[in-house]
PDB file of N, CA, C and O in Angstrom:
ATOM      1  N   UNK A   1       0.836  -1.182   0.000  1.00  0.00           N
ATOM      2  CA  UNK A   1       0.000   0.000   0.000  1.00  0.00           C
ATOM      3  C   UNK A   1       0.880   1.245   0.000  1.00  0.00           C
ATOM      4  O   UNK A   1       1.878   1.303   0.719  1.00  0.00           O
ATOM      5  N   UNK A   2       0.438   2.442  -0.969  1.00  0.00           N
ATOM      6  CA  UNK A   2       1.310   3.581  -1.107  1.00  0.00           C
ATOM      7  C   UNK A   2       0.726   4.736  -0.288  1.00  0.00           C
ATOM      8  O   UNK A   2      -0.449   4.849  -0.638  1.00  0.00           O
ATOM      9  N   UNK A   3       0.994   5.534   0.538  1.00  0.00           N
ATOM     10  CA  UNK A   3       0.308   6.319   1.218  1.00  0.00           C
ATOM     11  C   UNK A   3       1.128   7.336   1.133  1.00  0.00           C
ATOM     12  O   UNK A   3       2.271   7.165   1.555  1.00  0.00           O
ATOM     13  N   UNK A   4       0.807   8.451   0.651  1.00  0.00           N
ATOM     14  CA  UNK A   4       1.328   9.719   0.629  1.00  0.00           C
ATOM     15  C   UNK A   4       3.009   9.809  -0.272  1.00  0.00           C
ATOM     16  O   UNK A   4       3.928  10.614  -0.127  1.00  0.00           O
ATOM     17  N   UNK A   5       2.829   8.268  -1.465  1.00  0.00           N
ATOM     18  CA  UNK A   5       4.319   8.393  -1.981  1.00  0.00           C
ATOM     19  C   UNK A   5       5.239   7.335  -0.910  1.00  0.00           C
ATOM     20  O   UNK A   5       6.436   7.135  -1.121  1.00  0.00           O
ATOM     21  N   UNK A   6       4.608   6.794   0.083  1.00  0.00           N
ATOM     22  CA  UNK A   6       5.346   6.069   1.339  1.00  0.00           C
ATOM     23  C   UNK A   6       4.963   4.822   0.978  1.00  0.00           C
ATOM     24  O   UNK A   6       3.764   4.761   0.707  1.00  0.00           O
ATOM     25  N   UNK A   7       5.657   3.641   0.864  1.00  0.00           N
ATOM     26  CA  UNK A   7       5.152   2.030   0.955  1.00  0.00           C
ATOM     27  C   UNK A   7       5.091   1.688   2.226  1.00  0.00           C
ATOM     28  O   UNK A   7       6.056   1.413   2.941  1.00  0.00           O
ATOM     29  N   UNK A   8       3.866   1.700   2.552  1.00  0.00           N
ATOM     30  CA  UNK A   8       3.639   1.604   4.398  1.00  0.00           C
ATOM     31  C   UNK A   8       4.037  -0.120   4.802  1.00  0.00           C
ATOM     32  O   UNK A   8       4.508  -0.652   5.807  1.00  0.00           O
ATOM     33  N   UNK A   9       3.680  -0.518   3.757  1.00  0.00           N
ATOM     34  CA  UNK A   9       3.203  -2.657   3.911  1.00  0.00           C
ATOM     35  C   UNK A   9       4.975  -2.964   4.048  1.00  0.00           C
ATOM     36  O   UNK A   9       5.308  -4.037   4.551  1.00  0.00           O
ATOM     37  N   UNK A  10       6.220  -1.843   3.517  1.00  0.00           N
ATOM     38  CA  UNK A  10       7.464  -2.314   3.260  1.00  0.00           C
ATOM     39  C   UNK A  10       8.081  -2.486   4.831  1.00  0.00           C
ATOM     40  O   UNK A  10       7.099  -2.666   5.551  1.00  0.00           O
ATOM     41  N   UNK A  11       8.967  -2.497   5.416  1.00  0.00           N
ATOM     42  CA  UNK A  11       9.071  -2.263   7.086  1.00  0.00           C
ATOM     43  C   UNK A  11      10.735  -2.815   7.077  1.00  0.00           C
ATOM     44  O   UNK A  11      11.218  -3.946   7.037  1.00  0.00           O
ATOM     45  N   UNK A  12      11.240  -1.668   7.126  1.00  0.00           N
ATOM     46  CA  UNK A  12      12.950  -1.674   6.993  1.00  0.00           C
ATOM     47  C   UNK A  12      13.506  -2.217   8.197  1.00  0.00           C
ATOM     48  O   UNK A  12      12.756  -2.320   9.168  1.00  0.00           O
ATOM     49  N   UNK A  13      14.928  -2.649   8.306  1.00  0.00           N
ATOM     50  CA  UNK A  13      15.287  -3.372   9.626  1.00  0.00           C
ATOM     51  C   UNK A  13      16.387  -2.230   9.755  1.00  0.00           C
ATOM     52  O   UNK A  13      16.843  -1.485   8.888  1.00  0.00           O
ATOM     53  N   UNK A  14      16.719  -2.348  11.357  1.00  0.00           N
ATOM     54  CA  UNK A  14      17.173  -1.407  12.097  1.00  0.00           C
ATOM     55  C   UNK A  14      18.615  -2.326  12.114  1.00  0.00           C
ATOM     56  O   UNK A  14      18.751  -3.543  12.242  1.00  0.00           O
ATOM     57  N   UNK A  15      19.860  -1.013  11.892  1.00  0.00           N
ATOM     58  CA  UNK A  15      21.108  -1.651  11.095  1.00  0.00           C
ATOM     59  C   UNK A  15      22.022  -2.217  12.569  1.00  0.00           C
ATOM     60  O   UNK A  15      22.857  -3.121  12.587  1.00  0.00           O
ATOM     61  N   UNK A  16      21.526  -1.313  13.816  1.00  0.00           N
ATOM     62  CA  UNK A  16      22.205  -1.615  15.226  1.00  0.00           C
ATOM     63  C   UNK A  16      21.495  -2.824  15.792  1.00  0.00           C
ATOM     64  O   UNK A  16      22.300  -3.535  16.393  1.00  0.00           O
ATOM     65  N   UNK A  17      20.311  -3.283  15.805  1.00  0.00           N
ATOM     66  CA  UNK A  17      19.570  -3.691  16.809  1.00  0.00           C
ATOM     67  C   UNK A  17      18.766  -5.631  15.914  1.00  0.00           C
ATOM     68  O   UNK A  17      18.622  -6.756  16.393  1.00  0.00           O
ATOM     69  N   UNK A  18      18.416  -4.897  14.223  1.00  0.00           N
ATOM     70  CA  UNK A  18      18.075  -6.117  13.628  1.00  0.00           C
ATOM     71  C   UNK A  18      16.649  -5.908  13.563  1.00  0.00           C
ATOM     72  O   UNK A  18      16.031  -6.581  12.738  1.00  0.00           O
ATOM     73  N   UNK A  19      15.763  -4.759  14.587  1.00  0.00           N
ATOM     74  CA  UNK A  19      14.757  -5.171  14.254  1.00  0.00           C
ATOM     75  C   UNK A  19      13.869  -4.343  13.293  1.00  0.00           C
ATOM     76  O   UNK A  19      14.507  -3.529  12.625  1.00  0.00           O
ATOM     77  N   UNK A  20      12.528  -4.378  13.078  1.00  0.00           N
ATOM     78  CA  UNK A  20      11.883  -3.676  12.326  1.00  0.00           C
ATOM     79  C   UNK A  20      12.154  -2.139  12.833  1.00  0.00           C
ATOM     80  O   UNK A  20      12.598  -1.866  13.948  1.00  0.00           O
ATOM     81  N   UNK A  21      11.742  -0.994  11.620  1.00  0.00           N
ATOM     82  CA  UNK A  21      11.590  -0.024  11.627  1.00  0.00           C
ATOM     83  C   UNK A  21      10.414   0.606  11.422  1.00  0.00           C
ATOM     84  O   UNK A  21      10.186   0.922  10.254  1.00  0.00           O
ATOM     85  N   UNK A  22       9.315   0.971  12.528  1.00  0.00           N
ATOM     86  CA  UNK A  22       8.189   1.428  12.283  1.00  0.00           C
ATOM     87  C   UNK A  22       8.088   2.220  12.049  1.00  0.00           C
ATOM     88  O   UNK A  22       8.876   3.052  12.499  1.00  0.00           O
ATOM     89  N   UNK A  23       6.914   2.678  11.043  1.00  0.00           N
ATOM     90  CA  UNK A  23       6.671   3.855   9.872  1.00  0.00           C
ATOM     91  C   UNK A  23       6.252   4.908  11.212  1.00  0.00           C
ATOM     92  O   UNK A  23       5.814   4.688  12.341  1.00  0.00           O
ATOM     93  N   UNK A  24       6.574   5.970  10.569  1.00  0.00           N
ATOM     94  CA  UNK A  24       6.177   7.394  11.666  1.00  0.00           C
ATOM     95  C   UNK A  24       4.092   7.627  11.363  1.00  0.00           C
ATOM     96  O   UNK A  24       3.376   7.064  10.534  1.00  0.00           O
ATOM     97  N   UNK A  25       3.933   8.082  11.833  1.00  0.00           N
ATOM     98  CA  UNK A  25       2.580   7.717  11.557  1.00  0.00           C
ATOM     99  C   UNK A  25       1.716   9.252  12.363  1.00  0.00           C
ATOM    100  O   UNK A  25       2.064   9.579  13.498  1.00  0.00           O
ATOM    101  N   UNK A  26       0.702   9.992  11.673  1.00  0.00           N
ATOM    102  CA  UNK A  26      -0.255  11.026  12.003  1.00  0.00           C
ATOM    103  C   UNK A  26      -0.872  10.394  12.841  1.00  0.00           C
ATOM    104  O   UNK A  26      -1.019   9.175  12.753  1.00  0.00           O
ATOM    105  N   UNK A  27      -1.447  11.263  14.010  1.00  0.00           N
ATOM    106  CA  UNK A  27      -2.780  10.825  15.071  1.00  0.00           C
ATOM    107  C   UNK A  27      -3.724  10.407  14.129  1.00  0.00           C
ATOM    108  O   UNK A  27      -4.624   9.852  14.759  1.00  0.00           O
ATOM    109  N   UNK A  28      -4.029  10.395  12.609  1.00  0.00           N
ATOM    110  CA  UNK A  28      -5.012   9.800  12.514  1.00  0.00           C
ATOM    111  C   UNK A  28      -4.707   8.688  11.553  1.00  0.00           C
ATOM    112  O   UNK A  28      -5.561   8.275  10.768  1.00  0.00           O
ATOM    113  N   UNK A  29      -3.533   8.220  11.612  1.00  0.00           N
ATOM    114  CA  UNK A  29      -2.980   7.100  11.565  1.00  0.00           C
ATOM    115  C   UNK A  29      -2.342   6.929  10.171  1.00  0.00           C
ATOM    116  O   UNK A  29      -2.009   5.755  10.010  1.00  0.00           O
ATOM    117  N   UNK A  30      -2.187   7.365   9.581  1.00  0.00           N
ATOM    118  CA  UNK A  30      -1.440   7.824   8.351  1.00  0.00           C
ATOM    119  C   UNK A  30       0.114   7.797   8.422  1.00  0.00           C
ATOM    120  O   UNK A  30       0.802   8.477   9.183  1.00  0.00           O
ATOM    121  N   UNK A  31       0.619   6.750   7.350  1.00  0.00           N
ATOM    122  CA  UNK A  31       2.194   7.257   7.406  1.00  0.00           C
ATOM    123  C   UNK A  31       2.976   8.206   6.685  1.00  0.00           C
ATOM    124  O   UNK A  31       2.750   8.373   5.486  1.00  0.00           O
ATOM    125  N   UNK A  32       3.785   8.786   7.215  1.00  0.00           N
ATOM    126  CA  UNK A  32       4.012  10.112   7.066  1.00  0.00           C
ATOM    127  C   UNK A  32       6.091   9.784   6.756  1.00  0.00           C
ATOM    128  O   UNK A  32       6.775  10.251   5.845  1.00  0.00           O
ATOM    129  N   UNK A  33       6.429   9.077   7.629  1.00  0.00           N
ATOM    130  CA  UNK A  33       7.805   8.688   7.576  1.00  0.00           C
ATOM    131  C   UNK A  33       7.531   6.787   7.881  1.00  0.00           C
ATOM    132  O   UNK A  33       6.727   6.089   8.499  1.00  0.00           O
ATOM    133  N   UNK A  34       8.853   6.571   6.940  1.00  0.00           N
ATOM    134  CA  UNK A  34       8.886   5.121   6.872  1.00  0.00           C
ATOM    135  C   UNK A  34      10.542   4.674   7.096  1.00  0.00           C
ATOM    136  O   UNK A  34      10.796   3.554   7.539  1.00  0.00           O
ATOM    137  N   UNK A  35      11.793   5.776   6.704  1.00  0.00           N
ATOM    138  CA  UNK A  35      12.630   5.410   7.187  1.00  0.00           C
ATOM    139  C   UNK A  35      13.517   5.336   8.043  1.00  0.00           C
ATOM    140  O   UNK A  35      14.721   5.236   7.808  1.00  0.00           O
ATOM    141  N   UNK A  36      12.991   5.379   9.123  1.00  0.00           N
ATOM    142  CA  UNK A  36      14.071   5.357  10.684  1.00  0.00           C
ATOM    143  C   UNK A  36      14.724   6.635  10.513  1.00  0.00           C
ATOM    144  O   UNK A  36      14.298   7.523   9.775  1.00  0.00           O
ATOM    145  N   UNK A  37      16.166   6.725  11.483  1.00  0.00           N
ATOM    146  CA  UNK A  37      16.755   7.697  11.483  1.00  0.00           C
ATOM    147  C   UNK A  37      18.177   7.676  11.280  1.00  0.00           C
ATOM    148  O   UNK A  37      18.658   6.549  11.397  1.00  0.00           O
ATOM    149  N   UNK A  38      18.941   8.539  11.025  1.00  0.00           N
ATOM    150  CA  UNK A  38      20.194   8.149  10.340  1.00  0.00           C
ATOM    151  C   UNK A  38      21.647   7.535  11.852  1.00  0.00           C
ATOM    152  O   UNK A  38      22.223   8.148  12.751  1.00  0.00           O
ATOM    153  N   UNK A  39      21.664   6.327  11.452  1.00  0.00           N
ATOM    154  CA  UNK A  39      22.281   5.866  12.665  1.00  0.00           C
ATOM    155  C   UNK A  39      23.854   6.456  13.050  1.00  0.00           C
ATOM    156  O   UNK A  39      24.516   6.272  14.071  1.00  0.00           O
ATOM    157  N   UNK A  40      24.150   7.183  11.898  1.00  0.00           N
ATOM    158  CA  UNK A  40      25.731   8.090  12.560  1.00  0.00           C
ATOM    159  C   UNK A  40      25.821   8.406  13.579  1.00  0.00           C
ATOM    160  O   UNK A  40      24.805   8.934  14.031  1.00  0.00           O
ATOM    161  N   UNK A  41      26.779   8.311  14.332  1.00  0.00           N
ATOM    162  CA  UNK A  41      28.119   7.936  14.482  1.00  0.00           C
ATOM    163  C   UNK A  41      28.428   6.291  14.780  1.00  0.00           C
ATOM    164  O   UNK A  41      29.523   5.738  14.678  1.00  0.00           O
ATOM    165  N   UNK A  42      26.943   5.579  15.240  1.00  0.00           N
ATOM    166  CA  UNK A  42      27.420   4.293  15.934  1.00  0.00           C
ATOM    167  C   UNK A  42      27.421   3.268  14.433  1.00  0.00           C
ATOM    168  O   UNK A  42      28.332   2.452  14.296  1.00  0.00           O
ATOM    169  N   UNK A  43      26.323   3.405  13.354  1.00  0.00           N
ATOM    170  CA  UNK A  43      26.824   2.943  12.146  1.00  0.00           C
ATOM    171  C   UNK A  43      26.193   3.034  11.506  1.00  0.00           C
ATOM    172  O   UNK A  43      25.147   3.482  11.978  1.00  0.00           O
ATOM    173  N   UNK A  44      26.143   2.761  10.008  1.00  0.00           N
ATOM    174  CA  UNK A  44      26.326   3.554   8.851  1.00  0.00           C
ATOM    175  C   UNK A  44      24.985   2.874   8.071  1.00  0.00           C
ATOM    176  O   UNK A  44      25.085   1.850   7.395  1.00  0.00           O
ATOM    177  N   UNK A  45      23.830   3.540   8.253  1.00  0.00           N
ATOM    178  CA  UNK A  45      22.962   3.207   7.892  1.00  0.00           C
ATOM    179  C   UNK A  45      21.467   3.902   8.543  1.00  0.00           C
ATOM    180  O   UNK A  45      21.450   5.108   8.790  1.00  0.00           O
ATOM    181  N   UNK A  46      20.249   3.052   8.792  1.00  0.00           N
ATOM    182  CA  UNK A  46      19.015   3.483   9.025  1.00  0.00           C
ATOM    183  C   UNK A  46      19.058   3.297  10.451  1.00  0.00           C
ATOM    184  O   UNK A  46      20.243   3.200  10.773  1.00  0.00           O
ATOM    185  N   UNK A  47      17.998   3.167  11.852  1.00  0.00           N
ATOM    186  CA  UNK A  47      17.701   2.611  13.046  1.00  0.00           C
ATOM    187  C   UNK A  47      16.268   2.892  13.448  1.00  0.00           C
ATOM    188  O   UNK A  47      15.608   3.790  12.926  1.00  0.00           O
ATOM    189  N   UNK A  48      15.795   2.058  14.433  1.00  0.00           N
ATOM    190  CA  UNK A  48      14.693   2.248  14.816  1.00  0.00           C
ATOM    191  C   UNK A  48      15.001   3.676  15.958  1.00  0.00           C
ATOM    192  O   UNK A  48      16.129   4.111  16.188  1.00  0.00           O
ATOM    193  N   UNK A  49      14.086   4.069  16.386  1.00  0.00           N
ATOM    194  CA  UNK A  49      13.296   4.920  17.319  1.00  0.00           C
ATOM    195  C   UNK A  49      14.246   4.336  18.274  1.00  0.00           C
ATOM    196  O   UNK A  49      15.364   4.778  18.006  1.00  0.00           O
ATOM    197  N   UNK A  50      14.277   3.614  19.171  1.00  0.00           N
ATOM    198  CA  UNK A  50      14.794   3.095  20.636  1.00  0.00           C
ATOM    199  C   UNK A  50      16.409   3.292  20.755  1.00  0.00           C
ATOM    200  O   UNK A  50      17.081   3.888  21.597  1.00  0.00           O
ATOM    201  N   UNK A  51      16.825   2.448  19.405  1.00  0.00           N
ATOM    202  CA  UNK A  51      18.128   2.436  18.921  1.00  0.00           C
ATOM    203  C   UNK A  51      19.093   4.259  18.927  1.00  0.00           C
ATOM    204  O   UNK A  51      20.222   4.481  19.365  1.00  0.00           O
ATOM    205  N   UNK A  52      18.110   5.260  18.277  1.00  0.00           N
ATOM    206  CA  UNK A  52      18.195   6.207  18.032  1.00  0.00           C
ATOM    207  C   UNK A  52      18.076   7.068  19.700  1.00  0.00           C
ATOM    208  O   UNK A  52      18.977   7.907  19.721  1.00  0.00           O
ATOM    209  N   UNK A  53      17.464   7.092  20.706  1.00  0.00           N
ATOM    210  CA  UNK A  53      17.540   7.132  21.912  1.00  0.00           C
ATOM    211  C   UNK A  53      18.667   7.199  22.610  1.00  0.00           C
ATOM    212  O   UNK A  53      19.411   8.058  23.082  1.00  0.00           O
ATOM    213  N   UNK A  54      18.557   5.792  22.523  1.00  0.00           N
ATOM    214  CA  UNK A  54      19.845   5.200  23.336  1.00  0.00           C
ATOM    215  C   UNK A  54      20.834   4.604  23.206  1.00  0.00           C
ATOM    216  O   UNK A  54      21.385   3.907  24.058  1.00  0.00           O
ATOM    217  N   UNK A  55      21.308   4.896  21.684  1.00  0.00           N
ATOM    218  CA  UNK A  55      22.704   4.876  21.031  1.00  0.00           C
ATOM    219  C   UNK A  55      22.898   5.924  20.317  1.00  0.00           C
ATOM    220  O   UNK A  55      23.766   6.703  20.712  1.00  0.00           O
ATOM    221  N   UNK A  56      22.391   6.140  19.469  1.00  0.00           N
ATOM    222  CA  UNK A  56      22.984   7.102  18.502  1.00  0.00           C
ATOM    223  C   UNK A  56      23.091   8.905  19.047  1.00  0.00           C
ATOM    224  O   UNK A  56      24.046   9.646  18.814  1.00  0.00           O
ATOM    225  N   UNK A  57      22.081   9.199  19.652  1.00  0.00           N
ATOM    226  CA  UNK A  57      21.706  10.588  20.366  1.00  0.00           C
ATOM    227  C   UNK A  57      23.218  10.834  21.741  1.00  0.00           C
ATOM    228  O   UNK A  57      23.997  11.744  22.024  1.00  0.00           O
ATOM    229  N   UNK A  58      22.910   9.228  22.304  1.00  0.00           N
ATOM    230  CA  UNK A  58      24.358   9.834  23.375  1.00  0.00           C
ATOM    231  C   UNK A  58      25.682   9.805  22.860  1.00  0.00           C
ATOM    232  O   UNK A  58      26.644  10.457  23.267  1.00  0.00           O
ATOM    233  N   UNK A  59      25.633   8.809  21.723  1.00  0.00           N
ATOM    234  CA  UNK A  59      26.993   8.975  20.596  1.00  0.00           C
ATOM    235  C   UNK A  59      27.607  10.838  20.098  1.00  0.00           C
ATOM    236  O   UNK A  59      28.707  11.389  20.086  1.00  0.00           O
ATOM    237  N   UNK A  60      26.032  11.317  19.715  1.00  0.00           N
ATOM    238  CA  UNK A  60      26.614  12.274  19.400  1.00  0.00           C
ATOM    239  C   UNK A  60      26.899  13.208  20.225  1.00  0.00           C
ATOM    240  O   UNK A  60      27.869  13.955  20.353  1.00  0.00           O
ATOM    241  N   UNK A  61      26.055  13.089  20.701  1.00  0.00           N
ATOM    242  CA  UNK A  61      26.474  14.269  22.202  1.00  0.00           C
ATOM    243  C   UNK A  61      28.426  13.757  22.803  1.00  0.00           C
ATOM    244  O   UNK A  61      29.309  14.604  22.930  1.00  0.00           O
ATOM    245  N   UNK A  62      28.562  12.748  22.976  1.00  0.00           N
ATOM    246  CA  UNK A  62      29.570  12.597  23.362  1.00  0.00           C
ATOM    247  C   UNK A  62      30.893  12.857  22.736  1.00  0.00           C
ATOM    248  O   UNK A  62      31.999  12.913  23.273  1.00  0.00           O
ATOM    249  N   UNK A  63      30.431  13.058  21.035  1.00  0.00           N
ATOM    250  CA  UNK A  63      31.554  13.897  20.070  1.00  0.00           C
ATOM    251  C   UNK A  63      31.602  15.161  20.477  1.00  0.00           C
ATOM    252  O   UNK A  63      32.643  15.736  20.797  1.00  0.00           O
ATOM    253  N   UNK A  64      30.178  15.785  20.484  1.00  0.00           N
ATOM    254  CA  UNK A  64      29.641  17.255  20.809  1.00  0.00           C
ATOM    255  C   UNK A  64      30.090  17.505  22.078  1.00  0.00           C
ATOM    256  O   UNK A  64      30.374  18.695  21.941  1.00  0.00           O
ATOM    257  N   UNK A  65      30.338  17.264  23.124  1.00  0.00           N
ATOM    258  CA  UNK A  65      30.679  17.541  24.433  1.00  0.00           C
ATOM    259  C   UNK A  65      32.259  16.797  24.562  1.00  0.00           C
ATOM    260  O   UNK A  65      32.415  16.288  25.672  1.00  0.00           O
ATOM    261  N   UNK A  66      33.108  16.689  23.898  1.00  0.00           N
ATOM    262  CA  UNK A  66      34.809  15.547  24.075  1.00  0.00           C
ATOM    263  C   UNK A  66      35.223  16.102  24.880  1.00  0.00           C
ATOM    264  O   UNK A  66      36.207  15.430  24.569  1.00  0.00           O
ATOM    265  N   UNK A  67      35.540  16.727  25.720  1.00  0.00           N
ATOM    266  CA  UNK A  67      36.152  17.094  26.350  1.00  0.00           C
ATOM    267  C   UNK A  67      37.845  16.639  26.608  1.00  0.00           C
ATOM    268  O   UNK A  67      38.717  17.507  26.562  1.00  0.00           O
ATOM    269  N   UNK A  68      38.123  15.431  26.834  1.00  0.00           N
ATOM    270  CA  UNK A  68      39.263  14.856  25.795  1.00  0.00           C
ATOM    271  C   UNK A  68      39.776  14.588  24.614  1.00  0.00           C
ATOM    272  O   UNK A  68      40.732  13.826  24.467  1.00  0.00           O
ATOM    273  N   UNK A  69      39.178  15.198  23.659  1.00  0.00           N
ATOM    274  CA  UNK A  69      39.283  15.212  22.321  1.00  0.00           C
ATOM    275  C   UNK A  69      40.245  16.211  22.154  1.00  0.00           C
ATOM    276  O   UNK A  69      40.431  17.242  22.801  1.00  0.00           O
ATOM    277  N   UNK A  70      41.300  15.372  20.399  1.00  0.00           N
ATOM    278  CA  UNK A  70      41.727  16.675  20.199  1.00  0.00           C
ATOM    279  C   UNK A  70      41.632  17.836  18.900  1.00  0.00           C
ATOM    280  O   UNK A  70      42.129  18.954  19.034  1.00  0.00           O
TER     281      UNK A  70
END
């Protein structure tokens, strides 16, 4: 099914974790986004929502804040 240009029925796998990637979706239930989020810095590809949380977000912050870096 094509919804808004989006293949909702397609359901991408998350490149850290393995699992599905659920479509972003309107309160009235419509998909709106279908491909995860960009998993840089931890690796090189798509991720789910959770993955993106609690890997990739403190990844970057932790480039963004190095404080031992040179």
């Amino acid at each position: 099914m094509i919804i808004g240009g989006i293949m909702s029925d397609v359901l991408k796998m998350c490149v850290i974790c393995g699992k599905k990637i659920k479509p972003q979706k309107t309160d009235n239930g419509e998909t709106y986004w279908d491909n995860g989020h960009n998993a840089l810095p931890v690796k090189e590809g798509r991720c789910c929502d959770k993955c993106n949380q609690e890997k990739v977000i403190p990844a970057r912050l932790d480039i963004l804040f190095c404080d031992t870096c040179d």
